[in-house]
N, CA, C and O atoms as CSV, one atom per row, in Angstrom:
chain,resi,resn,atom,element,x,y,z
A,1,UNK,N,N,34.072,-36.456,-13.070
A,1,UNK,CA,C,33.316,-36.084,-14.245
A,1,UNK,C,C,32.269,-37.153,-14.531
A,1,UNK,O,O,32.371,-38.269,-14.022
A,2,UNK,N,N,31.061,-36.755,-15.504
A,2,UNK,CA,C,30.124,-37.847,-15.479
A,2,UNK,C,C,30.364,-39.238,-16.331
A,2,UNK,O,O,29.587,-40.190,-16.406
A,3,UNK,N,N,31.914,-39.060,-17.077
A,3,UNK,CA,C,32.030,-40.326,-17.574
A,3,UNK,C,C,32.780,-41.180,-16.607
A,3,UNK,O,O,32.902,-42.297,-17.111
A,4,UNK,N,N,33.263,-41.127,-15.574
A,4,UNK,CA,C,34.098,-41.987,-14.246
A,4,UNK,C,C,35.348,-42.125,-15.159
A,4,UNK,O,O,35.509,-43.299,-15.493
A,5,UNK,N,N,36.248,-41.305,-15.645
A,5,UNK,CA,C,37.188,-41.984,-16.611
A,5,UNK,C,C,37.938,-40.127,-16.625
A,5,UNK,O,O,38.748,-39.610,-17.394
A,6,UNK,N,N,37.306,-39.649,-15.579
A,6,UNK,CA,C,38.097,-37.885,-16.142
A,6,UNK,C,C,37.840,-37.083,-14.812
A,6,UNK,O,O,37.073,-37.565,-13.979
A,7,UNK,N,N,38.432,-35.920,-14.595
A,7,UNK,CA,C,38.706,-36.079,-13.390
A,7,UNK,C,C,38.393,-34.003,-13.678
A,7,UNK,O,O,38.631,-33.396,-14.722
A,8,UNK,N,N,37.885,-33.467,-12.504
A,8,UNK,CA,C,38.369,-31.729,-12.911
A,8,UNK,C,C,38.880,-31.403,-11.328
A,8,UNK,O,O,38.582,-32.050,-10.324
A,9,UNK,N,N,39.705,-30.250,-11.411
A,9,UNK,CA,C,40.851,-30.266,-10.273
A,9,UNK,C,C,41.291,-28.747,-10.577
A,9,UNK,O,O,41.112,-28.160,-11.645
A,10,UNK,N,N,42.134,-28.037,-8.978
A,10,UNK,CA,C,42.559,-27.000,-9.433
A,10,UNK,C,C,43.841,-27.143,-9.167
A,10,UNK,O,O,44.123,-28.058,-8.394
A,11,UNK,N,N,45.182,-26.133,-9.825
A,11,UNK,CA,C,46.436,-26.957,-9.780
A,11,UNK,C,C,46.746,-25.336,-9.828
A,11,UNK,O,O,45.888,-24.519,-10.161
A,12,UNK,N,N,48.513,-24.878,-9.331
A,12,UNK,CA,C,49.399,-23.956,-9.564
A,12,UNK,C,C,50.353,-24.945,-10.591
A,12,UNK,O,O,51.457,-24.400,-10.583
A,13,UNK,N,N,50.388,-25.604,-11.070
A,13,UNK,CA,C,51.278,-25.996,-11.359
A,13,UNK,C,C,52.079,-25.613,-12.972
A,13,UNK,O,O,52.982,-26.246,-13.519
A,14,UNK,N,N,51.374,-24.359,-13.447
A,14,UNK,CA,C,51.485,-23.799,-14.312
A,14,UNK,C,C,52.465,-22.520,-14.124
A,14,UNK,O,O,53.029,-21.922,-15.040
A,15,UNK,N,N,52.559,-22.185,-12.512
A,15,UNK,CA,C,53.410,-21.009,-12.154
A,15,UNK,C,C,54.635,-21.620,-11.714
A,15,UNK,O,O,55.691,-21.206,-12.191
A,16,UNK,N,N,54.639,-22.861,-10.585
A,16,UNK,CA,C,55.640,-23.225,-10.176
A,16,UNK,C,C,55.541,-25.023,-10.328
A,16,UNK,O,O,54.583,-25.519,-9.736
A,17,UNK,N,N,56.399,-25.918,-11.022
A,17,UNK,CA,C,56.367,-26.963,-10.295
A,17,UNK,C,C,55.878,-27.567,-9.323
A,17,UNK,O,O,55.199,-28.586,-9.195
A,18,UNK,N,N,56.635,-26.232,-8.124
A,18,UNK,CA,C,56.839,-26.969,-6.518
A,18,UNK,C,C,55.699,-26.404,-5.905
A,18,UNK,O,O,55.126,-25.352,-6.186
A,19,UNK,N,N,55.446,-27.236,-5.034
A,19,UNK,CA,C,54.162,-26.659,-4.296
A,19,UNK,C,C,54.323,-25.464,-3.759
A,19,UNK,O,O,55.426,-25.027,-3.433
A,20,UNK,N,N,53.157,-24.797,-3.615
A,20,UNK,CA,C,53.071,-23.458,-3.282
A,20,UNK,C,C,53.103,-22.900,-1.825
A,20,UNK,O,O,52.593,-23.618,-0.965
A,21,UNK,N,N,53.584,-21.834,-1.487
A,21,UNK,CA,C,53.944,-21.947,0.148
A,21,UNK,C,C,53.078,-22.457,1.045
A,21,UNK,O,O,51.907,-22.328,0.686
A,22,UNK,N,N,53.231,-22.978,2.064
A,22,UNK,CA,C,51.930,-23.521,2.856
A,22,UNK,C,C,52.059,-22.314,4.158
A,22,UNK,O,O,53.036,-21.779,4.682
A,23,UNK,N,N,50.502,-22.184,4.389
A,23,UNK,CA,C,50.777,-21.014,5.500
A,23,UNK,C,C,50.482,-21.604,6.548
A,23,UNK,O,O,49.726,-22.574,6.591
A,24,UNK,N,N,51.072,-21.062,7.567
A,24,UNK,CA,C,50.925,-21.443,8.819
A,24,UNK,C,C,49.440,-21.690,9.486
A,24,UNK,O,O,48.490,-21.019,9.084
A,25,UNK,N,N,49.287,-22.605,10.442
A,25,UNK,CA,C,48.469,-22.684,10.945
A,25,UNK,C,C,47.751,-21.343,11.568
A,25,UNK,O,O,48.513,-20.395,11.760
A,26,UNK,N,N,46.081,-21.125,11.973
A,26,UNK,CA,C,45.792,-19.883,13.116
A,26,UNK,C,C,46.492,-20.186,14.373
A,26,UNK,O,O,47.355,-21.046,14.549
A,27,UNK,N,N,46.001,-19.360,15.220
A,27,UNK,CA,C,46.505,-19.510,16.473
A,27,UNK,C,C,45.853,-20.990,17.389
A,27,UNK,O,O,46.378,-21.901,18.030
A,28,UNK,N,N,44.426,-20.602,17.017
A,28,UNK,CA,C,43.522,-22.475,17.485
A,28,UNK,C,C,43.717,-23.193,16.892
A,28,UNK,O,O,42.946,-24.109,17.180
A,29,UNK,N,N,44.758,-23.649,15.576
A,29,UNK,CA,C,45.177,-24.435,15.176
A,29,UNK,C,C,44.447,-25.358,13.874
A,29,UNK,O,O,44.822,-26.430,13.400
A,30,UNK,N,N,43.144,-24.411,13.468
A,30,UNK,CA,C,42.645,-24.386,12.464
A,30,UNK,C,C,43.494,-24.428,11.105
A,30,UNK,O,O,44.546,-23.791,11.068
A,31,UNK,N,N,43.094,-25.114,10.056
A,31,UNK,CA,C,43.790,-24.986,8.731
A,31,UNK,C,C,43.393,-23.495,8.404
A,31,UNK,O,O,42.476,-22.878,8.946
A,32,UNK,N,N,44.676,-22.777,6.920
A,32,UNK,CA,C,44.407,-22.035,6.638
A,32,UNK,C,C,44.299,-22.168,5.312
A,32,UNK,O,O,45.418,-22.447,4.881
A,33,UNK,N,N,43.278,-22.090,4.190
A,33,UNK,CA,C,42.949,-22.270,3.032
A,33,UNK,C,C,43.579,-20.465,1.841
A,33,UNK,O,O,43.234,-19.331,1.508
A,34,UNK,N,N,44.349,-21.200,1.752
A,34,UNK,CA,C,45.227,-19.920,0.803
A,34,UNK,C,C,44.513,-19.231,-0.144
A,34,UNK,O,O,43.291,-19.196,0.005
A,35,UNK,N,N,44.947,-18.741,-0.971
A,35,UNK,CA,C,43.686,-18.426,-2.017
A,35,UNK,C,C,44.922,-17.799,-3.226
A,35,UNK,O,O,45.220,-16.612,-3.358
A,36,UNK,N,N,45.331,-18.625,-3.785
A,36,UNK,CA,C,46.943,-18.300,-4.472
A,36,UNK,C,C,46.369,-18.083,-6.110
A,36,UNK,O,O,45.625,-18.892,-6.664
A,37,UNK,N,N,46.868,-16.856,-6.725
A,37,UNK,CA,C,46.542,-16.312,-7.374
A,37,UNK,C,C,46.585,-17.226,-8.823
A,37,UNK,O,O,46.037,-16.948,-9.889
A,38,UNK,N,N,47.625,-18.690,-8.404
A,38,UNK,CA,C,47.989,-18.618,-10.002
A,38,UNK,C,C,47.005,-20.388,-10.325
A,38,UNK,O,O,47.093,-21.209,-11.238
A,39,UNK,N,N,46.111,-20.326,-9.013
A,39,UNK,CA,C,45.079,-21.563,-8.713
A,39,UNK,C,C,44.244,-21.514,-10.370
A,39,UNK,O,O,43.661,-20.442,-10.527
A,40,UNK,N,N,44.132,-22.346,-11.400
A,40,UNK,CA,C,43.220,-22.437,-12.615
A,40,UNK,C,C,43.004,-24.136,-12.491
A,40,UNK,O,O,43.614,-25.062,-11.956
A,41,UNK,N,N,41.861,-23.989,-13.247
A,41,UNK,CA,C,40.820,-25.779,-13.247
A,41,UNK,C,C,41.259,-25.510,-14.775
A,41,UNK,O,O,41.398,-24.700,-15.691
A,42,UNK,N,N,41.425,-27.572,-14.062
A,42,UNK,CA,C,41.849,-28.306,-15.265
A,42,UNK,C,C,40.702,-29.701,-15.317
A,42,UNK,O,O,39.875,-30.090,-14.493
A,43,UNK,N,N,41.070,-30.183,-16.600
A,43,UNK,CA,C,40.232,-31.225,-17.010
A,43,UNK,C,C,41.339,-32.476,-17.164
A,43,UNK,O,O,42.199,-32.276,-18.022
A,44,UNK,N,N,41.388,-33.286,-16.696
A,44,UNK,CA,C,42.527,-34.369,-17.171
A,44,UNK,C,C,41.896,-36.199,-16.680
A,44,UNK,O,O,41.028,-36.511,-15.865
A,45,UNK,N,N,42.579,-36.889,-17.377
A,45,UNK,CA,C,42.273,-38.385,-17.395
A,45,UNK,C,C,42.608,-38.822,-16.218
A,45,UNK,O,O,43.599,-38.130,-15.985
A,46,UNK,N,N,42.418,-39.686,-15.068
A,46,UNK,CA,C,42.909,-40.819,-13.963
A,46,UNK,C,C,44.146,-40.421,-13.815
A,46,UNK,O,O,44.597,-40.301,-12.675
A,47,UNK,N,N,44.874,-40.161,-14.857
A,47,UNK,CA,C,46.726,-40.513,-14.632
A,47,UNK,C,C,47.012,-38.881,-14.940
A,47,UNK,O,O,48.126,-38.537,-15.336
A,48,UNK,N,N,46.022,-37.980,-14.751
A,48,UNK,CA,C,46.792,-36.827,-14.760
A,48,UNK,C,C,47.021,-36.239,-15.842
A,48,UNK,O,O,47.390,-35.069,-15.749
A,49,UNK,N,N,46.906,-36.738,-16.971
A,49,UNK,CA,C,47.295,-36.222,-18.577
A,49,UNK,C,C,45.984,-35.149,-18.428
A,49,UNK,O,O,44.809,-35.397,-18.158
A,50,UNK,N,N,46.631,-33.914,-18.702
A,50,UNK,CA,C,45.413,-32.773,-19.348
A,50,UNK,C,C,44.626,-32.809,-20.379
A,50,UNK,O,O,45.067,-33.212,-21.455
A,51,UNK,N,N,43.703,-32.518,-20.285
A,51,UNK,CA,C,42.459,-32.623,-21.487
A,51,UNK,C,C,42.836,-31.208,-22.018
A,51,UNK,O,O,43.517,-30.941,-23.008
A,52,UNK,N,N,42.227,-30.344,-21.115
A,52,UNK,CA,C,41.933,-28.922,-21.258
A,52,UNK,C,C,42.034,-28.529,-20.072
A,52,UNK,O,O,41.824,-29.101,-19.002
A,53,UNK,N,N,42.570,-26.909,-20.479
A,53,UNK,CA,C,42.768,-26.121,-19.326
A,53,UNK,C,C,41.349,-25.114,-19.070
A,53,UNK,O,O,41.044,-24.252,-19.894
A,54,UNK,N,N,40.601,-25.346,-17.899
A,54,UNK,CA,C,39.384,-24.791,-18.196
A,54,UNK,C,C,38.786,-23.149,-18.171
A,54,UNK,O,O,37.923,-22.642,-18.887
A,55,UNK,N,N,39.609,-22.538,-17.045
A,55,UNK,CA,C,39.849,-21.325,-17.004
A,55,UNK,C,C,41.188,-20.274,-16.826
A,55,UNK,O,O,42.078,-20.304,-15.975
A,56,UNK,N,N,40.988,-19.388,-17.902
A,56,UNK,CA,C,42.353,-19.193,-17.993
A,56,UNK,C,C,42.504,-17.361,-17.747
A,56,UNK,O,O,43.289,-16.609,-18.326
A,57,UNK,N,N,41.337,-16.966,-16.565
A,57,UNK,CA,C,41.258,-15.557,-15.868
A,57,UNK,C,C,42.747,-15.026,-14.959
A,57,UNK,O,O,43.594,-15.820,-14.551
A,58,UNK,N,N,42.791,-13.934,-14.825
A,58,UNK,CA,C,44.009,-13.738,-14.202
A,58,UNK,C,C,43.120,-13.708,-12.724
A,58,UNK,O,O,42.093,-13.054,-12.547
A,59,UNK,N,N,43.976,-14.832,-11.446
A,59,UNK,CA,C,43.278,-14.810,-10.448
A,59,UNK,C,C,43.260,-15.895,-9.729
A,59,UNK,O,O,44.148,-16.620,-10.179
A,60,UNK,N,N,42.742,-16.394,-8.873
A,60,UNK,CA,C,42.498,-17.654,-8.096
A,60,UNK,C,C,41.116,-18.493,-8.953
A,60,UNK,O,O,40.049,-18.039,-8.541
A,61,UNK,N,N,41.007,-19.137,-9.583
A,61,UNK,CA,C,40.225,-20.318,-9.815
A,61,UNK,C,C,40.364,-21.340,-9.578
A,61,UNK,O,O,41.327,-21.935,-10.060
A,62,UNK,N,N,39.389,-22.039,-8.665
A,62,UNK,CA,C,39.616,-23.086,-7.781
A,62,UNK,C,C,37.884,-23.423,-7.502
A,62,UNK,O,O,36.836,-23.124,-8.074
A,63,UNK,N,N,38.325,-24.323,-6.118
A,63,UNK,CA,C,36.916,-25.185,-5.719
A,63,UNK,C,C,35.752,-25.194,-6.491
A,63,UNK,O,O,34.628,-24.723,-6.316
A,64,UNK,N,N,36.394,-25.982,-7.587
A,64,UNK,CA,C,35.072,-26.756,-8.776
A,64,UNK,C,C,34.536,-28.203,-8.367
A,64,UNK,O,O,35.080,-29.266,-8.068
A,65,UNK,N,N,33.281,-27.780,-8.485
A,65,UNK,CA,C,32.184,-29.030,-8.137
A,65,UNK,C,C,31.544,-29.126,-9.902
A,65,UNK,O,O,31.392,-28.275,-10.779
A,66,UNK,N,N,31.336,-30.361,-9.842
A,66,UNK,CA,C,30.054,-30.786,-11.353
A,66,UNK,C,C,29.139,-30.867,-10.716
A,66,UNK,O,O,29.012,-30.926,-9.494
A,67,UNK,N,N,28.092,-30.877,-11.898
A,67,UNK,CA,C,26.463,-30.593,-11.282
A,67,UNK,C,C,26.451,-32.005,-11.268
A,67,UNK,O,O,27.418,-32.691,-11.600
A,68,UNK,N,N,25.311,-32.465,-10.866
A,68,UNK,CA,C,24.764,-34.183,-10.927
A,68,UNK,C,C,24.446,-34.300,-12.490
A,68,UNK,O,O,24.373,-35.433,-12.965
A,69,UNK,N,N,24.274,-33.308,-13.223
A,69,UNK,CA,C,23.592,-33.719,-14.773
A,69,UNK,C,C,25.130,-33.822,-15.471
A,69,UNK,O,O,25.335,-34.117,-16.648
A,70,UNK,N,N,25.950,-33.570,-14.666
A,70,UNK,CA,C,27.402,-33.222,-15.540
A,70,UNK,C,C,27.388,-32.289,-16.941
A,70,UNK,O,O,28.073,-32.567,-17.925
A,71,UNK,N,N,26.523,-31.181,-16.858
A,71,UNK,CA,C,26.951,-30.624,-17.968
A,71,UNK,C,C,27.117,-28.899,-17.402
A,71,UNK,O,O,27.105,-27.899,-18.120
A,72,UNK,N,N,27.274,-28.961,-15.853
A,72,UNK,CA,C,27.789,-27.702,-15.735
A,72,UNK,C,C,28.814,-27.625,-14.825
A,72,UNK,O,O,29.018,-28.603,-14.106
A,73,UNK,N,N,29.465,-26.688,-14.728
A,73,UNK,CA,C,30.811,-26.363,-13.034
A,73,UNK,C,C,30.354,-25.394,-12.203
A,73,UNK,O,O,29.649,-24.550,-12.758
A,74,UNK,N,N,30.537,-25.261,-11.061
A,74,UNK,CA,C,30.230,-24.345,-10.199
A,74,UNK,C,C,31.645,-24.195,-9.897
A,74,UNK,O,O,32.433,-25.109,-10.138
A,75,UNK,N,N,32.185,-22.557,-9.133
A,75,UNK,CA,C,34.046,-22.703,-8.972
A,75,UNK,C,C,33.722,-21.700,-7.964
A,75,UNK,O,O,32.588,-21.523,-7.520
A,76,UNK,N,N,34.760,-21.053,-7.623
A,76,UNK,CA,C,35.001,-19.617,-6.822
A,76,UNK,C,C,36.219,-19.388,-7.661
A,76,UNK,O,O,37.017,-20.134,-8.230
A,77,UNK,N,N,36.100,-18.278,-7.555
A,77,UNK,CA,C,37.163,-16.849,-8.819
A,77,UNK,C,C,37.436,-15.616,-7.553
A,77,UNK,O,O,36.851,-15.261,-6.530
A,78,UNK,N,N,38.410,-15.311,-8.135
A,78,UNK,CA,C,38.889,-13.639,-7.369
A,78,UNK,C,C,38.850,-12.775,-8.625
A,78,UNK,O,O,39.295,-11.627,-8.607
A,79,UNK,N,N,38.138,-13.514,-10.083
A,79,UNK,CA,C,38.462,-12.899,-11.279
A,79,UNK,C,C,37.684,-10.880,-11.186
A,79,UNK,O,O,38.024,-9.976,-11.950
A,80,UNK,N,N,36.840,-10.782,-10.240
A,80,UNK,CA,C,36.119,-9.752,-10.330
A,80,UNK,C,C,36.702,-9.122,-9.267
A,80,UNK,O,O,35.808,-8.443,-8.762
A,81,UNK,N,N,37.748,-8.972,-8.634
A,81,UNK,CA,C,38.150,-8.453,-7.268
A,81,UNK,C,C,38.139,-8.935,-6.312
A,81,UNK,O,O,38.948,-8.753,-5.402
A,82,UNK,N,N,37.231,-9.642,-6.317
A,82,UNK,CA,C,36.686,-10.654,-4.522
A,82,UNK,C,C,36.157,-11.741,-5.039
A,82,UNK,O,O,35.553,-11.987,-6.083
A,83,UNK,N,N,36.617,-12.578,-3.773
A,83,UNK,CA,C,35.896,-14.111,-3.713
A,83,UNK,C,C,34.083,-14.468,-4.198
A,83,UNK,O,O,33.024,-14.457,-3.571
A,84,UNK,N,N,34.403,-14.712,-5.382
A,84,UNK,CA,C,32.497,-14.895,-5.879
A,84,UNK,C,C,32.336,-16.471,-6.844
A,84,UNK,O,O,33.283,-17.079,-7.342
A,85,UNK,N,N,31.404,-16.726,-6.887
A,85,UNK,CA,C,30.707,-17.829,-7.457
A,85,UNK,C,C,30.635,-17.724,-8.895
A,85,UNK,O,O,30.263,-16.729,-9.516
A,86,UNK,N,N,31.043,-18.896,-9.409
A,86,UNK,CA,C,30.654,-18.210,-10.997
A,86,UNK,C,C,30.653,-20.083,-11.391
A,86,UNK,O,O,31.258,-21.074,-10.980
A,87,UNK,N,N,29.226,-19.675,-12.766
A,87,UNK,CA,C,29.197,-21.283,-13.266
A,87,UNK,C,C,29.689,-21.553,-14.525
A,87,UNK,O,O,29.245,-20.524,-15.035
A,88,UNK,N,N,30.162,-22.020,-15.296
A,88,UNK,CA,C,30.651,-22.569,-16.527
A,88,UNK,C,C,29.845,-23.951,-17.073
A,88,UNK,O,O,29.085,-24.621,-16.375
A,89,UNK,N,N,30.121,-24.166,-18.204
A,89,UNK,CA,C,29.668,-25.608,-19.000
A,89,UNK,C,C,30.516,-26.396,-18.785
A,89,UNK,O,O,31.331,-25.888,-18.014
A,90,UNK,N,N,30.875,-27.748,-19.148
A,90,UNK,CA,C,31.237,-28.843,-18.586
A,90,UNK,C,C,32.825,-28.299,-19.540
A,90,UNK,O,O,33.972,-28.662,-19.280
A,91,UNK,N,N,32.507,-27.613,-20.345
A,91,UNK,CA,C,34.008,-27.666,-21.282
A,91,UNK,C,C,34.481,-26.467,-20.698
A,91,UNK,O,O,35.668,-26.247,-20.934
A,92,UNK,N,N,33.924,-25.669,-20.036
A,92,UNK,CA,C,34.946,-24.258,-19.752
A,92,UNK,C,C,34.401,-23.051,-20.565
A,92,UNK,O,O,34.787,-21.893,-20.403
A,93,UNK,N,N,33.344,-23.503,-21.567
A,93,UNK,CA,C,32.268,-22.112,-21.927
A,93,UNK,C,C,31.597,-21.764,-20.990
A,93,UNK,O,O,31.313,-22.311,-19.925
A,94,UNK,N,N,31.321,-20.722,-21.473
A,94,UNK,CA,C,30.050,-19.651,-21.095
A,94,UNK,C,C,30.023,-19.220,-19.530
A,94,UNK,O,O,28.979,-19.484,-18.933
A,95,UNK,N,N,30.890,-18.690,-18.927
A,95,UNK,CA,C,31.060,-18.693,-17.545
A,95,UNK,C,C,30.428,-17.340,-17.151
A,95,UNK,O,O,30.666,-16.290,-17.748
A,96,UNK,N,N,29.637,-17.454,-16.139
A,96,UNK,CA,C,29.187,-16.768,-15.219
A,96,UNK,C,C,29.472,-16.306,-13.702
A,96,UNK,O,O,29.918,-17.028,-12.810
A,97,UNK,N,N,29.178,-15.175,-13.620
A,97,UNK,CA,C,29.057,-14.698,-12.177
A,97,UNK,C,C,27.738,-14.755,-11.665
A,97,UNK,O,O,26.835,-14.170,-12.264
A,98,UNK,N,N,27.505,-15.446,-10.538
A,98,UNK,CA,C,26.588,-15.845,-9.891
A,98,UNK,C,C,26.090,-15.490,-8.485
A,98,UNK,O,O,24.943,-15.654,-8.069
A,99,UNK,N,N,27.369,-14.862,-7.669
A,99,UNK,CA,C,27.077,-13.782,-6.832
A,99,UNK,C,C,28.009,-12.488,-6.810
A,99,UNK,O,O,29.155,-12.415,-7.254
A,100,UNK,N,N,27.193,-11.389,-6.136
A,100,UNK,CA,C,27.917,-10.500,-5.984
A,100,UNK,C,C,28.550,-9.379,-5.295
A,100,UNK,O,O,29.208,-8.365,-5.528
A,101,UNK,N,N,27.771,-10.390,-3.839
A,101,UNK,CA,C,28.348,-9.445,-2.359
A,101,UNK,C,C,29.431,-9.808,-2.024
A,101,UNK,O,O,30.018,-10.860,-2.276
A,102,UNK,N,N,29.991,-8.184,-0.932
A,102,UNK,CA,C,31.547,-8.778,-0.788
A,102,UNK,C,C,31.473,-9.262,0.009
A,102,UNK,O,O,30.575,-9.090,0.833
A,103,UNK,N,N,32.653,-10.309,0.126
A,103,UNK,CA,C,33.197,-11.194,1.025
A,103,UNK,C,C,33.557,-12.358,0.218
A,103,UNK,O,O,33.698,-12.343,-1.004
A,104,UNK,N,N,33.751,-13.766,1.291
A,104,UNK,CA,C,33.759,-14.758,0.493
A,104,UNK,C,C,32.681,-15.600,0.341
A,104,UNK,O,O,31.961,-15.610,1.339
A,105,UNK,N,N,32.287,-16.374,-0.642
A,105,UNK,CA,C,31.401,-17.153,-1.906
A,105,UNK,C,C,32.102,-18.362,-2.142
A,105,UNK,O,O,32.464,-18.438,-3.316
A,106,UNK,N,N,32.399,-19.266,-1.492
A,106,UNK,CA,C,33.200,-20.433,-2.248
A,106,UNK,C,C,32.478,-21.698,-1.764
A,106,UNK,O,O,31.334,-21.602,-1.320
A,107,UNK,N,N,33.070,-22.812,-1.828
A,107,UNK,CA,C,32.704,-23.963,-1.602
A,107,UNK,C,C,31.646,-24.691,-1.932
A,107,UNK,O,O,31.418,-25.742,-1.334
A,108,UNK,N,N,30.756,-24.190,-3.046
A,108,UNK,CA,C,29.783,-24.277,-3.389
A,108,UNK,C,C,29.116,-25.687,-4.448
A,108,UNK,O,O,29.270,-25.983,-5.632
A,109,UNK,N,N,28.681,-26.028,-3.807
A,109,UNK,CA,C,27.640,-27.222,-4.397
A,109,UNK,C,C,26.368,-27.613,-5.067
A,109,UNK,O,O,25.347,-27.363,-4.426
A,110,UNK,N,N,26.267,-28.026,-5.919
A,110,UNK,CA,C,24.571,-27.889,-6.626
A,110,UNK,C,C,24.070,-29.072,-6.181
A,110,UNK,O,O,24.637,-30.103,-5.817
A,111,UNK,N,N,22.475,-28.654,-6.300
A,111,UNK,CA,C,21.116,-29.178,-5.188
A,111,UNK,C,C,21.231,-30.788,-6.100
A,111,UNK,O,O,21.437,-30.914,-7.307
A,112,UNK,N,N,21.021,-31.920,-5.053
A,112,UNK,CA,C,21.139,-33.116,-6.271
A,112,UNK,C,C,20.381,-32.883,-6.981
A,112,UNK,O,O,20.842,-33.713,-7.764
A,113,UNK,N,N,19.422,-32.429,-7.597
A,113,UNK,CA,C,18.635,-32.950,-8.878
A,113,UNK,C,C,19.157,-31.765,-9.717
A,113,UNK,O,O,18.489,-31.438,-10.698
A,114,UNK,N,N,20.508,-30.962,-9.368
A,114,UNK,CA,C,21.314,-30.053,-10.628
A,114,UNK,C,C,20.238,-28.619,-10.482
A,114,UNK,O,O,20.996,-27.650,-10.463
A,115,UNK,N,N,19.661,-28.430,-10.439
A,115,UNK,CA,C,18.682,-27.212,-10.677
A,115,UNK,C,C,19.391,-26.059,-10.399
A,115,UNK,O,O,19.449,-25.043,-11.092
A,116,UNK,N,N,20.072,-26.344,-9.046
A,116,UNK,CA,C,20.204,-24.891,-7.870
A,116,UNK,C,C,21.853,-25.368,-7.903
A,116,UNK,O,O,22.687,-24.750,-7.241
């Protein structure tokens, strides 16, 4: 986060304690990136204490990036049916969908000077 003192992250740890099943490797031995339904971003201090829970959609919310200006999130959601892009404010307002073809939309990063 832009104060170096806070941290944003995605966690199950609201469904289960224990970590969530790990799936097997492909056959070439590639990782396989899950996409587990009960994945929501959180806001919390160095040591893990929660601030705020930032999205609270029924769905996978996960892979959140901050902009360089720190006052927005970029994530991937399954909140609309399929894997799509959507941006929020630094607190978890005003969230958007940002694409809307099918397939998957994730991993997404904003341009350094925040614009894009």
């Amino acid at each position: 986060m832009p104060d170096n003192k806070s941290i944003v992250y995605a966690s199950t740890h609201e469904e289960n304690a224990a970590c969530p099943h790990v799936p097997p490797r492909r056959e070439d031995g590639k990782y396989v990136w899950s996409i587990y339904s009960t994945f929501d971003i959180y806001h919390s201090d160095l040591q893990g204490n929660i601030f705020k829970k930032l999205t609270d959609a029924p769905g996978y919310d996960a892979e959140a990036t901050v902009s360089p200006n720190g006052d927005k999130i970029v994530f991937t959601s399954t909140r609309s049916g399929d894997l799509e892009l959507y941006t929020m404010n630094i607190d978890g307002s005003d969230v958007r969908q940002i694409t809307f073809d099918l397939g998957y939309d994730g991993g997404a990063f904003f341009s350094p000077d925040g614009k894009n």
